[in-house]
Each structure stands twice: as C-alpha cells, then as structure tokens.
C-alpha positions as CSV (number, residue, x, y, z in Angstrom):
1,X,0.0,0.0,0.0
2,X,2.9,2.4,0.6
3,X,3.9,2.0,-2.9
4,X,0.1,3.3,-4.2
5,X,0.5,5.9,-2.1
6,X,3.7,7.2,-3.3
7,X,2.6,6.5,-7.3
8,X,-1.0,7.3,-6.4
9,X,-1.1,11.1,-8.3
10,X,0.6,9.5,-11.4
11,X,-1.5,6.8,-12.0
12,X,-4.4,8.5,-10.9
13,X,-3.7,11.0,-14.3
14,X,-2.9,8.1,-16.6
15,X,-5.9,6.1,-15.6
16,X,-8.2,9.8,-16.1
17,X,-6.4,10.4,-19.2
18,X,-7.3,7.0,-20.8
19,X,-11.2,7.0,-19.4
20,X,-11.2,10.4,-20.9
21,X,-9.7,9.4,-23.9
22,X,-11.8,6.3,-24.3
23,X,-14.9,8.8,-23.9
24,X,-14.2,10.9,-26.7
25,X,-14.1,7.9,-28.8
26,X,-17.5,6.6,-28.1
27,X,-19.2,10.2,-28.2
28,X,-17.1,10.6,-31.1
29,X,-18.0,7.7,-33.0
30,X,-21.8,8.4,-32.1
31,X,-21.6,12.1,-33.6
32,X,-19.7,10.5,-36.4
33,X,-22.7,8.1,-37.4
34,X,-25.3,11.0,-36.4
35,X,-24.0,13.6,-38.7
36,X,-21.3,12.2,-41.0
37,X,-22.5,8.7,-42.4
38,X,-25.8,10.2,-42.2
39,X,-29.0,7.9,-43.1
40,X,-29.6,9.5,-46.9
41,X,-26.0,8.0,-47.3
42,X,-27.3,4.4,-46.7
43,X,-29.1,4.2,-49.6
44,X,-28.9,1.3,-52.2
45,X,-25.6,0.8,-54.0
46,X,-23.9,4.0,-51.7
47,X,-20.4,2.9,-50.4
48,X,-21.0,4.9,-47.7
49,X,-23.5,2.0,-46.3
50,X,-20.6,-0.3,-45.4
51,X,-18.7,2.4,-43.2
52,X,-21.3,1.3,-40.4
53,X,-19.9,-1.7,-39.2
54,X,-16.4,-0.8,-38.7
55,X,-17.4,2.4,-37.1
56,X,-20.1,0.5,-34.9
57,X,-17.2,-2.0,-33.8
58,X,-15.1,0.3,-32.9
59,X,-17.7,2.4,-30.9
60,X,-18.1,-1.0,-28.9
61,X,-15.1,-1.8,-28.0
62,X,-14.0,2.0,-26.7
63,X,-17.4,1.6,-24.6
64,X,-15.6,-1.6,-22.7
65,X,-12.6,0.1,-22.8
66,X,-14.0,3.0,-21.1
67,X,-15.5,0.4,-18.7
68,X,-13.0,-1.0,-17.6
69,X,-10.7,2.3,-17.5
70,X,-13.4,4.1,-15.1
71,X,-13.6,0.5,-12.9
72,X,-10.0,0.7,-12.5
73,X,-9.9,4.1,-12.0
74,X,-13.3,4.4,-9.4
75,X,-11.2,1.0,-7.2
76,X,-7.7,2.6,-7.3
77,X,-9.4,6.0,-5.6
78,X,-11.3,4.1,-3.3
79,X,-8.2,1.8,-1.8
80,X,-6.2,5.0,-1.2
81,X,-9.5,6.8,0.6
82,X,-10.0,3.8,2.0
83,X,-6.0,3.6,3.5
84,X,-5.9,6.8,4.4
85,X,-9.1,8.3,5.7
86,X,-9.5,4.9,7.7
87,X,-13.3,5.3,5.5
88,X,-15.1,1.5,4.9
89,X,-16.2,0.8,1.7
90,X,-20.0,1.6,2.6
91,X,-19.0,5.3,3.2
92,X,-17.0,5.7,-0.2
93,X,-19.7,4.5,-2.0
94,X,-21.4,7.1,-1.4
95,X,-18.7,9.6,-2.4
96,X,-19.6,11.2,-6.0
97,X,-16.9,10.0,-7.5
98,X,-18.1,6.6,-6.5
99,X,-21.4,6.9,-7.9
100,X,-20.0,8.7,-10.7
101,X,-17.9,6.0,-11.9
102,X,-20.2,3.4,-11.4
103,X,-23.3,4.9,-13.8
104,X,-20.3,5.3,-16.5
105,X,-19.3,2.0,-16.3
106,X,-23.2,0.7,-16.7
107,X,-23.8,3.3,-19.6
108,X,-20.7,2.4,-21.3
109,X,-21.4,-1.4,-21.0
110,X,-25.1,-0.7,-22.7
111,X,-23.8,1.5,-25.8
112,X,-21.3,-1.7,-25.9
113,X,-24.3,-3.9,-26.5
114,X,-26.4,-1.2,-28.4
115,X,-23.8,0.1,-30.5
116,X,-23.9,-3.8,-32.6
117,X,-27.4,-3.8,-34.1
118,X,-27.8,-2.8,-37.1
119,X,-31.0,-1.1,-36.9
120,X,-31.9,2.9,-36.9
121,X,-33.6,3.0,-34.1
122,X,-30.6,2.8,-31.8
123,X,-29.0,6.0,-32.9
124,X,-30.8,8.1,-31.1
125,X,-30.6,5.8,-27.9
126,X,-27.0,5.4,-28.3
127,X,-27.2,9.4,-28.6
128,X,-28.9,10.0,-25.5
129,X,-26.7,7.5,-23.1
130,X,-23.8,8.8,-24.6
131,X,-24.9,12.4,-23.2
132,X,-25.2,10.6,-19.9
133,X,-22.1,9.3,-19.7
134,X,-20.8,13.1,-20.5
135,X,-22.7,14.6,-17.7
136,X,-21.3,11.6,-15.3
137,X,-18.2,12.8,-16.2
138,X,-18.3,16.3,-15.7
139,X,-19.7,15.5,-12.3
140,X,-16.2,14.9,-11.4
141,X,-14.6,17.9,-12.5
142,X,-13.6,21.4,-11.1
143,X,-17.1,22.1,-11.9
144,X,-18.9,20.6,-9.2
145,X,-16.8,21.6,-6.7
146,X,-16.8,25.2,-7.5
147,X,-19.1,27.4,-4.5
148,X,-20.6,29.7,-7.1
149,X,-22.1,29.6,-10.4
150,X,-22.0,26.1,-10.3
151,X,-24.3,24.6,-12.8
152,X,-23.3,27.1,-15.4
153,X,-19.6,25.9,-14.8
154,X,-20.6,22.5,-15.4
155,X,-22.4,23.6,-18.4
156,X,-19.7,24.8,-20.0
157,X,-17.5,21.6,-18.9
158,X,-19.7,19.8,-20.7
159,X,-19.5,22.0,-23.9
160,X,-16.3,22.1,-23.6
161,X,-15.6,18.2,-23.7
162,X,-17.8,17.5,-26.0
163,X,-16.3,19.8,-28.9
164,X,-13.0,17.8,-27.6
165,X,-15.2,14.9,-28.3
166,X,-16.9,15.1,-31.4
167,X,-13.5,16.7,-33.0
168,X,-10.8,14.2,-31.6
169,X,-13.0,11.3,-31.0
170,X,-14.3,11.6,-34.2
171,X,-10.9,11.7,-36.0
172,X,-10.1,7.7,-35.6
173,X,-13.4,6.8,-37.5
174,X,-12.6,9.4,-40.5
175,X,-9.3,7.4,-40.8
176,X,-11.0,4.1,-41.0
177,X,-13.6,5.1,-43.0
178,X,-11.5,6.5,-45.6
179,X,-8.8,3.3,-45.4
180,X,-11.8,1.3,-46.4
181,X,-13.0,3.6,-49.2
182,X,-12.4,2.5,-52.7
183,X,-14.0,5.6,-54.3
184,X,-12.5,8.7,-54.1
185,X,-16.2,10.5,-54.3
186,X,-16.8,8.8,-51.2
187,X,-14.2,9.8,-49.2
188,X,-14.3,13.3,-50.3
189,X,-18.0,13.3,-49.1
190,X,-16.9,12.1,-45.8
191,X,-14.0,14.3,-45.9
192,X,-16.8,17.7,-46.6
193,X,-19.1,16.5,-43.5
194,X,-16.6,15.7,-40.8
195,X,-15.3,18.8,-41.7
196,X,-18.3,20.9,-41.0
197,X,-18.9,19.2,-37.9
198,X,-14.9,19.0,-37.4
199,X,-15.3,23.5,-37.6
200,X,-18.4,23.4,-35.2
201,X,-16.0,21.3,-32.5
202,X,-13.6,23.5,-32.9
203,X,-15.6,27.0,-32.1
204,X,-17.4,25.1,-29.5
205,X,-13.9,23.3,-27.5
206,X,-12.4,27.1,-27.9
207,X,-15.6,29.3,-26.7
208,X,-15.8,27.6,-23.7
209,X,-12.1,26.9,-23.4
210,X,-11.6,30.7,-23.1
211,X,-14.5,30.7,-20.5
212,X,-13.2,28.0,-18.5
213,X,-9.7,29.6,-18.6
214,X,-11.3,33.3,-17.6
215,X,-13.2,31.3,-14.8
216,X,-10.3,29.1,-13.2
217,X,-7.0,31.0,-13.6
218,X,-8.6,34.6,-13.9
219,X,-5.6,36.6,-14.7
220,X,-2.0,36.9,-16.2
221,X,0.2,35.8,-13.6
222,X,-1.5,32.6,-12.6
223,X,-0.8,31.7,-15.9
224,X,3.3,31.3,-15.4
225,X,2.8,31.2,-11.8
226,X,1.0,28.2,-11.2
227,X,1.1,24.5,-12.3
228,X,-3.0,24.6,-13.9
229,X,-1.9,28.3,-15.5
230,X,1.2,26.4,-16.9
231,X,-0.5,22.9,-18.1
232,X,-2.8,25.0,-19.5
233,X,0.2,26.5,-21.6
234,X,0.6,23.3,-22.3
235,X,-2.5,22.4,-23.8
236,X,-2.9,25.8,-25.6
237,X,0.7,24.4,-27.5
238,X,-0.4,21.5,-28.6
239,X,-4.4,23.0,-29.6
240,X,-2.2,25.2,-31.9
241,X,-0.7,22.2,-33.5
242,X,-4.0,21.1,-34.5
243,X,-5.3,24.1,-35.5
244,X,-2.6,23.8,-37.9
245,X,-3.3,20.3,-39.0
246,X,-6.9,20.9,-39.0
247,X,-6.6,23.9,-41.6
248,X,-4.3,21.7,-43.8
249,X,-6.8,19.3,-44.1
250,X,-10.1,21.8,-44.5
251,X,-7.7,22.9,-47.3
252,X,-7.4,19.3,-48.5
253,X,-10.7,18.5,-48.7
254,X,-11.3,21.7,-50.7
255,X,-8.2,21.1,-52.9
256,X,-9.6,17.6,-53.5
257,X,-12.7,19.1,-56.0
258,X,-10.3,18.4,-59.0
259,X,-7.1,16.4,-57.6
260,X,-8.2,13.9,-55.2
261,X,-5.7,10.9,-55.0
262,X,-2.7,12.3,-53.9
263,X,-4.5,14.9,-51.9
264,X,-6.7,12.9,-49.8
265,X,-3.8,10.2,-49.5
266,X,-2.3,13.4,-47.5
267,X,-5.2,13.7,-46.0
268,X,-4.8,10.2,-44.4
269,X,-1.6,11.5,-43.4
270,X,-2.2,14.7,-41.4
271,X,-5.2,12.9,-40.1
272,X,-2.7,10.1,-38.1
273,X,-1.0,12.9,-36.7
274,X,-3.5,14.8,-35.4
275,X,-5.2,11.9,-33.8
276,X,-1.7,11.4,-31.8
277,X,-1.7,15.3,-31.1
278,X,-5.5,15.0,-30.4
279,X,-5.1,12.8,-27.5
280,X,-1.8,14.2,-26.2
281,X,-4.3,17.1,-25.5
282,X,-6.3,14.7,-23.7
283,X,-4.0,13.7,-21.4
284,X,-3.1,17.3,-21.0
285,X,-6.4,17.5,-19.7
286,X,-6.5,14.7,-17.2
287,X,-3.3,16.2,-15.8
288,X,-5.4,19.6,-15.1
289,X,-8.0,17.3,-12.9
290,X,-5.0,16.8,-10.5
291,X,-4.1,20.4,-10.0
292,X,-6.1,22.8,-7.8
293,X,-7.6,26.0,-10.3
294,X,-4.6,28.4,-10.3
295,X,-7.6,31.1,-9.2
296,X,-7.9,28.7,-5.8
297,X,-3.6,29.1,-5.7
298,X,-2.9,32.3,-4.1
299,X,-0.1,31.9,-2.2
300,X,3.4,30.5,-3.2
301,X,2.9,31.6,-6.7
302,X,5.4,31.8,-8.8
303,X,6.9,35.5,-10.0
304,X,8.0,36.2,-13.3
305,X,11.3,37.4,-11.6
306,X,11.6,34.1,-9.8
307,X,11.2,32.7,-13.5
308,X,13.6,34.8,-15.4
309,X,16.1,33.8,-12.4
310,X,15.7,30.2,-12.7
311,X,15.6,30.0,-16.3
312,X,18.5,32.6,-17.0
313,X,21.1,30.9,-18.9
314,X,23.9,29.6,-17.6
315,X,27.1,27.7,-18.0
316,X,26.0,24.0,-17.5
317,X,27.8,22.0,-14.6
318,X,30.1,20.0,-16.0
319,X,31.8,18.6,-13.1
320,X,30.3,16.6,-10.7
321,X,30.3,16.6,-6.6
322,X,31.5,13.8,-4.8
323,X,29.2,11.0,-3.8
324,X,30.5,11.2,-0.1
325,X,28.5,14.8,-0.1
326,X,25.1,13.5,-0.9
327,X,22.4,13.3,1.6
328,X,21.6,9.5,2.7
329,X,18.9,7.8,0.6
330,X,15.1,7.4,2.0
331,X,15.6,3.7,1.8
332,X,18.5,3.8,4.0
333,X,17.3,5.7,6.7
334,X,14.2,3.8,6.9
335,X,16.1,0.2,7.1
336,X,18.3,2.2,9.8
337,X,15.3,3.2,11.6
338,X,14.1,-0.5,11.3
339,X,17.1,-2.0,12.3
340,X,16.9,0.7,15.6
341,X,13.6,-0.3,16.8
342,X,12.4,3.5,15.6
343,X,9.3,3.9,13.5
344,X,10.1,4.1,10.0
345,X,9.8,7.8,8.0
346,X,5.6,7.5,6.4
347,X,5.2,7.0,3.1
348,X,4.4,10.1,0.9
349,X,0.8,11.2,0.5
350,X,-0.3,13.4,-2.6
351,X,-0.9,16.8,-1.1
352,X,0.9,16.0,2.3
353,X,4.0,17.8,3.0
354,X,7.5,16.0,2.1
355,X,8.2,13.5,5.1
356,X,12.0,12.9,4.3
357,X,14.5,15.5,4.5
358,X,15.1,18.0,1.7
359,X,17.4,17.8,-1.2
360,X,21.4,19.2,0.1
361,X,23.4,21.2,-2.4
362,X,25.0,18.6,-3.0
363,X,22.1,16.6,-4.1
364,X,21.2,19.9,-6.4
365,X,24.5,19.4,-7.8
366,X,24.9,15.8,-8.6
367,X,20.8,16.4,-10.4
368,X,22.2,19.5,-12.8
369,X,24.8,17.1,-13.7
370,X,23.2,14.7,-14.6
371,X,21.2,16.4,-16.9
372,X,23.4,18.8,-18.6
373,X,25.6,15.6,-19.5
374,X,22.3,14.1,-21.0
375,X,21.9,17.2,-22.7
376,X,25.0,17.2,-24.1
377,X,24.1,13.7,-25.4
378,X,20.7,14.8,-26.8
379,X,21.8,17.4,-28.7
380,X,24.8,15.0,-30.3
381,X,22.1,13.0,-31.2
382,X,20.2,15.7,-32.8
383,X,23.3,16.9,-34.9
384,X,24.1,13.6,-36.0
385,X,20.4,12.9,-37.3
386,X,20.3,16.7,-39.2
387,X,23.6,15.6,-41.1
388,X,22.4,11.8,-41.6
389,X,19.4,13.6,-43.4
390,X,21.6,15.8,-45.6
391,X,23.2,12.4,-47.3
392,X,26.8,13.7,-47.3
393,X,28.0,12.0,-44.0
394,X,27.5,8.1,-44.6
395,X,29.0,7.8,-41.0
396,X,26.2,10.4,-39.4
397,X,23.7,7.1,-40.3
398,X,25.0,5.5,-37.0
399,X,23.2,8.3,-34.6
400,X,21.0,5.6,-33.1
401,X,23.9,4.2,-31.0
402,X,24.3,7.1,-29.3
403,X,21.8,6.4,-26.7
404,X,24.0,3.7,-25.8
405,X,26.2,6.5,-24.3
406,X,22.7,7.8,-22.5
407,X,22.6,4.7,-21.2
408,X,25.8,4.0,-19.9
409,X,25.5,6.9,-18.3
410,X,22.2,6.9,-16.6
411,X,23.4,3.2,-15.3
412,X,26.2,4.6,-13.3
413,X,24.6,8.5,-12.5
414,X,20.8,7.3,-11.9
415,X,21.3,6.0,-8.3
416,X,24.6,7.0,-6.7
417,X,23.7,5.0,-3.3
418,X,24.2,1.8,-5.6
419,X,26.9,-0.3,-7.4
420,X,29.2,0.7,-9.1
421,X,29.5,4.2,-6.8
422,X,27.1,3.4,-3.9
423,X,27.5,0.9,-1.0
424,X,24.6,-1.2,-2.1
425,X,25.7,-4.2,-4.0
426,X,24.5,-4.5,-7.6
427,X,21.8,-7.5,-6.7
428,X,20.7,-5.8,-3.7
429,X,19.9,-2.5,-5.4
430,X,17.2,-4.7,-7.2
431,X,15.5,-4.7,-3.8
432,X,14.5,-0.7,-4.6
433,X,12.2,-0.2,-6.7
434,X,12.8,3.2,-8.0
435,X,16.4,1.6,-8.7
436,X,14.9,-1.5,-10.6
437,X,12.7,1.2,-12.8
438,X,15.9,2.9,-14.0
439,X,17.6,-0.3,-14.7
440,X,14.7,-1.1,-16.6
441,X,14.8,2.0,-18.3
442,X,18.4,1.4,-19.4
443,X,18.0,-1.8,-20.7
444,X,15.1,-0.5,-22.9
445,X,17.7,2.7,-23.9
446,X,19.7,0.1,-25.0
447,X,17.5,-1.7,-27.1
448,X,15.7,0.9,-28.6
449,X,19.7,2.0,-29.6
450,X,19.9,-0.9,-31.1
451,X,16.8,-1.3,-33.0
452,X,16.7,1.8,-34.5
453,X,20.2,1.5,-36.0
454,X,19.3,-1.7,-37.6
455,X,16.2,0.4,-39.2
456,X,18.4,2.7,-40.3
457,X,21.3,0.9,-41.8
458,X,18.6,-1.7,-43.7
459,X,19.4,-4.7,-41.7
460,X,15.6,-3.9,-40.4
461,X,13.6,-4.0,-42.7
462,X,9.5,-4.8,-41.3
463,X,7.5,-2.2,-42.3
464,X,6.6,-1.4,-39.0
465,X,10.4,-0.9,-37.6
466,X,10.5,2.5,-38.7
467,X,7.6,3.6,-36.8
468,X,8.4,2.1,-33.3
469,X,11.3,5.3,-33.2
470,X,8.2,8.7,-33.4
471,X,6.0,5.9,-31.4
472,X,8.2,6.1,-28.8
473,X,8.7,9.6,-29.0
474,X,5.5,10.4,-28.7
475,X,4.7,8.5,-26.1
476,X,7.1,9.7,-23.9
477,X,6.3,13.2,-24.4
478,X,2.3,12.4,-23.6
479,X,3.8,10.7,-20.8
480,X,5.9,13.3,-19.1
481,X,3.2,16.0,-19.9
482,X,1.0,13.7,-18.1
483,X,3.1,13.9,-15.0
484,X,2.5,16.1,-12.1
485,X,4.5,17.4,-9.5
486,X,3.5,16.9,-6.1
487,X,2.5,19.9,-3.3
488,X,4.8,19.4,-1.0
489,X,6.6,22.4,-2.1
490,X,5.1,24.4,-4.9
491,X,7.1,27.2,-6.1
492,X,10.2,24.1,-6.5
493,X,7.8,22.1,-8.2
494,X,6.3,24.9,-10.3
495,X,9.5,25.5,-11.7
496,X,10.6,22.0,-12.6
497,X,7.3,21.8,-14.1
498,X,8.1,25.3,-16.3
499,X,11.6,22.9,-17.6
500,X,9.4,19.8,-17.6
501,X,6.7,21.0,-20.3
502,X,9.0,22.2,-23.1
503,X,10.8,19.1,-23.4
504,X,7.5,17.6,-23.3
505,X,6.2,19.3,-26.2
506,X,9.4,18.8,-28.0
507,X,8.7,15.3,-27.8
508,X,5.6,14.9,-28.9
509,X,6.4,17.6,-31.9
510,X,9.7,15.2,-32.9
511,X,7.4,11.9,-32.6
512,X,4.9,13.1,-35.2
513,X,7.3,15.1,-37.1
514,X,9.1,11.8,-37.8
515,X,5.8,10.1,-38.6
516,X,5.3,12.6,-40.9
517,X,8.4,12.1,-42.8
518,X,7.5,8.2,-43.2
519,X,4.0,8.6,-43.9
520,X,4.5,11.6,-46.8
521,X,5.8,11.2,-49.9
522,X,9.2,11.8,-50.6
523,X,8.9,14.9,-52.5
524,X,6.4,16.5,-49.6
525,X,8.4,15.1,-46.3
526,X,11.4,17.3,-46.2
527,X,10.1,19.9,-43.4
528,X,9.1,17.5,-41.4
529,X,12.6,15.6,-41.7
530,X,14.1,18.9,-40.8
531,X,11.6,19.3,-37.8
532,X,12.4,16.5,-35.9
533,X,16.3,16.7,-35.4
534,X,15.6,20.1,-34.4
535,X,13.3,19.4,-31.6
536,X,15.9,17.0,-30.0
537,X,18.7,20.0,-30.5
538,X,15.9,22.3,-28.8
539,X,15.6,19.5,-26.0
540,X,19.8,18.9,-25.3
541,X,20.0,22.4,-24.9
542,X,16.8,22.9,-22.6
543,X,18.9,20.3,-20.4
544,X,21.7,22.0,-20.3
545,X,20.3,24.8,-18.9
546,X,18.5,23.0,-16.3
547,X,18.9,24.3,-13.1
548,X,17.6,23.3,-9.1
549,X,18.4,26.2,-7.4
C-alpha cells in the first residue's frame, strides 16, 4: 500500500487520461454516425453504407474500454481513501466519484451492447446515453466543486468536452472510413461532413475553453505562476498544433474538387497525426483534474522574476560533486530506523507535505549534472540525425547508438547510493524499486539504440520498424506531460514543471514530425525531416540549462 501511495497522483492522471480518452471515442464515434455517415447515405448501392460496421465495432469496444478504464480508475481512488481516511467501503460508496464512476461503467457497457445492431432505431438511444455518460463525467470535475455559479460551470465543462469529443473522437473513425474507401467521391464526401462538424467542434472546445480559462485562472500571472496556469500552456501548444493540421486538411478536402488521390492520401496522413496530437491534448487534460484552479492558488505563486532567475542561462555544470556529499537515501534511513527499533519515515501522500528530509546542495549538484551531460548527449544525437538527413555523411547514419552513451550513463549517474558508486551491492539495489525502474529504463535505452540503428542501416527492414522510433517519442512526451509534481513544495515544483513541459512538447512535436516524414511522400516530407532533429537540438539544450536552485 505504501507504494500506491507514493505512485498514487501519477497513476491517478494516466488512468483519467485513458477513461477520458476512451470517452471521446465513443461520443465521437456516435456524432460521427449521427452527422457524418448520415441515413440519406445508406441508400442502395452508396459505399458509404458499409462504413457502419467498422465504425459500430469500434464504438463498442472503446465503450468496454472505457468500462474497464473508469472500474480501475473508481477502485484505485477508493483503496487509497479507504488507506488513508480509515473510510469503509460503505461510506465511499457514497462519495460522487463513486457513484459517478459506477453509472459510467453501466452506460458504457449498454452502448457496448447497443452500438452492434444494425438497426436505426438505436442511434438516437445510443445518442442520448452517450450524453449521460458526459454529464457523469463532468460530475467529477472542477465544476462541481466550485461554491458559485456552479451549474453554469458544469455547463460549459460539458460543452467544452464534448467539442473535444466530437472533433478528436471523431478523428479515428474518419481514418478508418476512408482506409476502407475505394472511391475517391466517397471519401471526399466524408471528408466535406466531418469537416463541417470538425469546424463546429472546434468553435465550440475554444468558446468555452476561453471561458473556462477566464473562470479558473482569472488573470495573467497565474498563468506562469501556477502549475494549472502552466499545463494549461501546455495544452494551448499543442491545440495550436491542430489548428494547424486541422486547416491543412479543411484545405485538402477543398483542394480535393479536382485532384483527389494524392491529396486525400495526405489527408490520411495529417489525419494520423493529429489523432496522436488529439489525444496528447487529452491527457493534458487529465493532468489539469490533479491540479487545484490556479484562481484557488494564491499563495506561493510563482513570480516572473523568480522565472527569469531560474531560467536565465547559464554555463552548464560540467563537473560533478563527490558522492560522499550526498544526503543519505530514504531507503537507507528507513532500514536504519528499522534496524533501531524506531518507527520508519511514512510513506508520501499526494498533497501532504514531504516527510524525508530536503534535497542538500549537493544533491542539487549531482541532479544539474546529470542532466546537462544528457543534454549534451541529446543534442549530439540531434546533430548527427540533421547531417544523416543531408546524405553527405554516410558515418552520421549510425546516430541511433548514441543512446547507448545515454545509457551507460544513466546506469552509473541514476542512483549513486548503488553499485558501481554506492554501498549497495549490484543484486541488492534490485530490492529498490525506483532503482529497478531505472535499470529497466536502461535496458530499454539500450534496445531501442539498437533497434533503431538496424532500421536505419537496412538490416531492419519490417514495415513497422521504422515507426516504433516517433512511437516512442511520442509517447514519452504524452507521458511526461502527463506527469505532475506533487505539493509538497510548490514554487520548486512549479518550476521543474516550467523545464518539464517544453521538453515535453518537443517530444511529442519530434514523434509526429518523424511520422510525418515516413507517412509523406518523398517529394512532400522534407520539413518534417528537418523538424524533428531540431526538436531533439531544442531539448539537449533545454537540459543543459536545467537548473535546481
């Protein structure tokens, strides 16, 4: 239990951003049947007619999905209440959240078994549970929790996911629809509709975006000076990426009157991409759920001058402090408390303040080392892959082992109390679990190293090889906008967030820029092969101005 306690605020995000990202699917695949494969496009001999079953199966298996997300999600939150309020299970049931949770999971099991008949009359059904499950959902946001103007903050929660619904929800089912069309007509019909309801989304999601912003951050400096002001940067960033990709493919489909093939092949493309960006933005969002509104945050905010301090550049630390200097790790003063008879230091808990001792200078030290080194290997790696692209250095093609050096060095710099530098013994340093993490995490660095130079000296050659690399990418970025910082102290938090969320949105821009270049034909990939290199220069150099103090 000590260990969901101390990973409790991270998996709590991951598990909100894949029930909220399973939601948008089904109320995106409904809208998508409502009001792009409308019924006039069912009639005899229409290709369109055949769209409904894949788009029907996949609206069933995101319901169960979503299921099974919110069960997992609604049990997790109830153990931890349950460990740490001392509450009994009768008494959280009848927490919101609870009963929240629950009436998803029985509405997304129902469009589940709706969403496979094939007859008319369960659209509108399918319509009107689907509009349940969104107001379950907002039930358990900022919204309800607000003292005044409740119900007209929930309505615009509710708006306001549901133009994130029908727009990025519906984006998977105008990819499979148009994979499966053999007509061009076809797909440039579906192409026109999910458009229009594509634009609608889009005014909708930003209106009350802008509303909710106004309502829960309310003026300039809680933007920079707060962790929601600053995730909601974050998600600003990445909406402006698909605003982008959005007007390329309005473009597209408007292009497509005279030239379709090529054009709505690219169309395909851009589509992919902004499904990836689409639910980065999701996860963005689940993030926000664990952050208090930056309007509810007035203390310890964050000055600009505090900012421009932190941020200012520097000459990075290239030397590192002794490991004698270092403070002693948690899990050695706990087994020395055990071993003493004395009650062991408590296990963190999200919101609570820090119950070990604080970091030393010489702790500060040792972390800016370790990342301006990385940095420096980053941004190697991003040289190498911008002269690879230029085909004049045959050697440059070898970049991928250079996370081999990441590796080497995260094995010996990750956990200095172990082997090779610490006094705990290479086996024994299994026993931690934050130490077993980053040996995981090296032997991954290692083989992704390894797999990626096979792609790109031909001796890989699966057609899916060369997408595991922006995959990856990707999903780190999503992953490390995803996290959040704990409470414990906010204005040191704050601002590892501020150096978190750039190299964040470098990732995910590198990942799709990549899967652009792959996707694209030759003669049309060349900014996007330029793009990606860049964001990992942009990222070496954001670590080696990264700074604890």
């Amino acid at each position: 239990m000590s260990q969901l306690l101390d990973t409790f605020g991270y998996l709590s995000v991951i598990l909100r951003g894949f029930t909220l990202a399973f939601q948008s699917l089904v109320i995106g695949g409904i809208s998508f049947l409502l009001f792009v494969i409308v019924p006039r496009s069912l009639e005899a001999g229409s290709e369109l007619g055949s769209f409904m079953r894949p788009c029907r199966r996949m609206i069933a298996v995101s319901a169960v999905a979503l299921a099974v997300t919110q069960m997992a999600l609604v049990s997790m939150d109830s153990s931890v209440l349950m460990a740490t309020a001392d509450m009994r299970l009768e008494e959280v049931a009848g927490a919101t959240f609870f009963t929240a949770g629950s009436v998803i999971v029985i509405l997304a099991l129902a469009i589940a078994l709706l969403s496979r008949s094939d007859s008319h009359r369960v659209r509108p059904v399918l319509l009107v549970l689907s509009v349940l499950v969104l107001g379950a959902s907002v039930t358990t946001s900022h919204a309800t929790a607000r003292v005044d103007n409740r119900f007209g903050v929930a309505i615009i929660t509710a708006l306001h996911q549901l133009g994130a619904a029908t727009w990025i929800g519906g984006i998977p089912y105008l990819v499979v629809t148009l994979r499966r069309s053999n007509r061009a007509q076809s797909a440039l019909v579906l192409g026109r509709r999910f458009s229009r309801v594509a634009f609608t989304s889009v005014c909708l999601l930003l209106t009350a975006g802008v509303m909710l912003s106004i309502l829960y951050i309310g003026s300039i400096p809680a933007i920079y000076g707060t962790a929601y002001g600053v995730m909601t940067g974050s998600k600003v960033a990445l909406f402006a990426m698909l605003l982008v990709l959005g007007a390329l493919n309005f473009f597209i489909v408007r292009r497509a009157r005279t030239d379709s093939g090529p054009l709505l092949n690219q169309l395909r493309r851009f589509t992919e991409v902004e499904i990836g960006i689409g639910f980065t933005v999701i996860f963005a969002a689940a993030s926000l759920t664990s952050q208090p509104p930056a309007v509810d945050m007035t203390f310890a905010r964050v000055s600009a001058a505090e900012i421009g301090e932190r941020m200012k550049p520097q000459w990075p630390r290239l030397r590192s402090p002794n490991s004698d200097d270092l403070s002693v790790p948690t899990l050695q003063v706990r087994r020395e408390a055990l071993a003493a008879g004395l009650a062991p230091p408590p296990s963190f808990v999200p919101g609570a303040a820090s119950a070990t001792h604080p970091n030393t200078p010489a702790d500060m030290a040792w972390s800016e080392y370790n990342h301006h080194w990385a940095g420096l290997i980053v941004l190697l790696i991003g040289l190498l892959a911008l002269i690879a692209r230029s085909g004049r250095a045959g050697w440059a093609r070898h970049w991928p082992l250079s996370f081999i050096l990441l590796a080497i060095f995260l094995f010996f710099r990750a956990d200095p109390e172990s082997w090779p530098l610490g006094a705990n013994g290479f086996w024994e340093s299994f026993a931690d679990s934050e130490v077993l993490q980053h040996r995981i995490f090296v032997v991954l660095i290692i083989a992704f190293a390894v797999f990626e130079w096979r792609v790109r000296t031909g001796r890989k050659t699966a057609k899916y090889a060369a997408y595991v690399f922006p995959l990856v990418c990707a999903m780190g970025g999503a992953l490390l906008l995803a996290h959040s910082h704990s409470l414990g102290n906010v204005k040191e938090e704050l601002l590892a967030e501020l150096s978190h969320v750039p190299l964040a949105l470098m990732g995910v821009l590198a990942g799709w820029s990549r899967w652009l270049e792959l996707r694209l034909p030759r003669s049309e990939s060349r900014i996007p092969s330029i793009i990606w290199p860049v964001c990992f220069i942009l990222i070496g150099a954001l670590l080696l101005n990264y700074r604890e103090s």
